[in-house]
N, C-alpha and C positions, 0 to 999 in steps of 0.2 A: 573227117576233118570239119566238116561243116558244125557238127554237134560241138566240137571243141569251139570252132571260132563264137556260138550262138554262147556258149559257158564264160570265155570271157567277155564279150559283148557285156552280158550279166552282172558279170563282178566290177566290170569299167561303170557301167551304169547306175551301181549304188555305190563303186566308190567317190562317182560323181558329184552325189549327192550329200555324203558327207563332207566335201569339200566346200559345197555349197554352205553348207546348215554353218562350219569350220570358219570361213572365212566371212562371215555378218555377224557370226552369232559367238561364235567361240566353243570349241571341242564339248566344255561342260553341256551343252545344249544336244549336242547326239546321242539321238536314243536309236534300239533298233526301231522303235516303233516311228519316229520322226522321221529319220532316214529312207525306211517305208514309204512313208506319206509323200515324203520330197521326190523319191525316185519314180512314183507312180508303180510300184510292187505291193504283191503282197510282205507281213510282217513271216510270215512261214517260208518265204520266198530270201528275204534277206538272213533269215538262219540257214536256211540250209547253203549258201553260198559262205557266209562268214561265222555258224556259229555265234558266239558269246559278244558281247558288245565289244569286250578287250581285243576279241580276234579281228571286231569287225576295223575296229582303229588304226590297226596294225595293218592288217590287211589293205586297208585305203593309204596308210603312209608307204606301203611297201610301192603302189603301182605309182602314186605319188613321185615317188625317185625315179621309179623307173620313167615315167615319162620327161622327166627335168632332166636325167641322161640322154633321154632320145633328141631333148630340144633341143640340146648342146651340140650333140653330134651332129645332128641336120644345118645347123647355122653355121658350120664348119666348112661343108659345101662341098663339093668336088673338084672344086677349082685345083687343076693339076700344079699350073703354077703361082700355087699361091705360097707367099714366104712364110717362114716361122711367126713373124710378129704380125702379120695379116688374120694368121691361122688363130693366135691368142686372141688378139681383139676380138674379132668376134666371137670367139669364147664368152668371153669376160662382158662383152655387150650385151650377146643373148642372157644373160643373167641376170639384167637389171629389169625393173617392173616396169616397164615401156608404155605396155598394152596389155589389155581386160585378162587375157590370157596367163601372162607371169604375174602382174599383180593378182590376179585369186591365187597361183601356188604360193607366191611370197607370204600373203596374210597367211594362207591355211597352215606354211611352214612356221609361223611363230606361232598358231594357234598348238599345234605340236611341240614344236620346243615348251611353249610354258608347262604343257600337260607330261612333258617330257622327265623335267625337273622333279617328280614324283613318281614317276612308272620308270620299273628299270627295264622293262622290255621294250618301251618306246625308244628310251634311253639308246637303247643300242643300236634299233633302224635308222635313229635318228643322225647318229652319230656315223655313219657308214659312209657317209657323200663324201664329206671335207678331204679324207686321206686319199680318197681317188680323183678329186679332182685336185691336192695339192702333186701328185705325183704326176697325173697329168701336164701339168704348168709347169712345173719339172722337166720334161720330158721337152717339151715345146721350145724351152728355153736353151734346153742343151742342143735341138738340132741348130737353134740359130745360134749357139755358139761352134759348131761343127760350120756350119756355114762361114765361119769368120764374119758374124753380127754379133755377137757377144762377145763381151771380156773373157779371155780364158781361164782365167783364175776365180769366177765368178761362181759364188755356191748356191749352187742353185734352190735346192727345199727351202731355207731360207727367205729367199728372194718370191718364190710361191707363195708361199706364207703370206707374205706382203702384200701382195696381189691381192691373193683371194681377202683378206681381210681388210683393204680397200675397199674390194667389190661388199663386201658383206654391210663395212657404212653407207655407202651410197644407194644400198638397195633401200635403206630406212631412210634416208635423208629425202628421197624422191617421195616414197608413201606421204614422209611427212611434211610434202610438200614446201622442206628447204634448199632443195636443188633443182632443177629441170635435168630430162634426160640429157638434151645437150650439153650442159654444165658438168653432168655426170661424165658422159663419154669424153671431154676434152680433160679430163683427170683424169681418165684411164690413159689417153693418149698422153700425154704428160708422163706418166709411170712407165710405156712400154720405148716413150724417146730417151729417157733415163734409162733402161736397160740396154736397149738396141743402137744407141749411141755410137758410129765409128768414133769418134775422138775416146771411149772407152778399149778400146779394140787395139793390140799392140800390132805397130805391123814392123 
């Protein structure tokens, strides 16, 4: 076990760096040899982990998600009794660029999207998040209509849809420093009182 944990240790640490180099400089700027440099490894070190520059890309967007999954989950919480629209929020909060931490995934995810638009293998890691986190928000929404918080007639992927692509302007409007995160989060909260609304809710 130890050999495995030391293996990913490895691959988290130069996919670090390509995150790094990703988010000041922009994807075209990674090299194995840079990434190298950044990670404090050798370049013999970074092949045998990632292979070909393509894999190593790919490879960085992959653990990439995966840690944007874990963030998600974590800021969800344990709170037993926490409600469906509790449960969202901070979903939808932890996703916005708050702190040093989401802002570098947020730039490194556009530096991807753009490189995305011409690699179809990027293309397709890239595109993997959205349908599981629209099902998610999905999912969220129907217990709080199972709850009697939501309108029962209310369709839900739809209304997900909405959501996450809210979240997705606001995550640029804050970069681009036309909104504050508080400005941000009072329009989330705006959109989930528009959902979770009794006066929508037949009784």
């Amino acid at each position: 076990m130890p050999r495995l944990a030391d293996h990913e240790q490895r691959r988290r640490q130069i996919a670090e760096a390509v995150w790094r180099i990703a988010s000041t400089r922009g994807l075209e700027d990674v090299s194995l040899r840079k990434v190298a440099a950044e990670a404090g490894v050798s370049l013999r070190l970074v092949q045998y982990y990632f292979g070909t520059r393509d894999d190593l890309l790919l490879g960085a967007l992959e653990i990439l998600n995966a840690d944007a999954g874990e963030s998600i989950r974590a800021g969800l919480g344990p709170e037993e009794d926490a409600t469906p629209r509790e449960v969202l929020r901070a979903m939808l909060a932890g996703m916005l660029p708050i702190d040093d931490e989401r802002r570098t995934r947020y730039l490194v995810h556009l530096a991807y999207f753009v490189r995305s638009l011409a690699d179809p293998g990027l293309a397709s890691a890239f595109s993997a998040a959205p349908p599981e986190l629209e099902r998610l928000t999905a999912d969220l929404l129907a217990w709080g209509r199972d709850r009697g918080e939501v309108a029962p007639d209310l369709d839900l992927m739809p209304e997900a849809e909405v959501l996450l692509a809210s979240v997705d302007g606001l995550q640029t409007s804050i970069i681009l420093g036309q909104r504050t995160p508080e400005a941000a989060l009072a329009l989330i909260d705006h959109q989930l009182d528009r959902l979770f609304s009794r006066a929508n809710v037949a009784t």
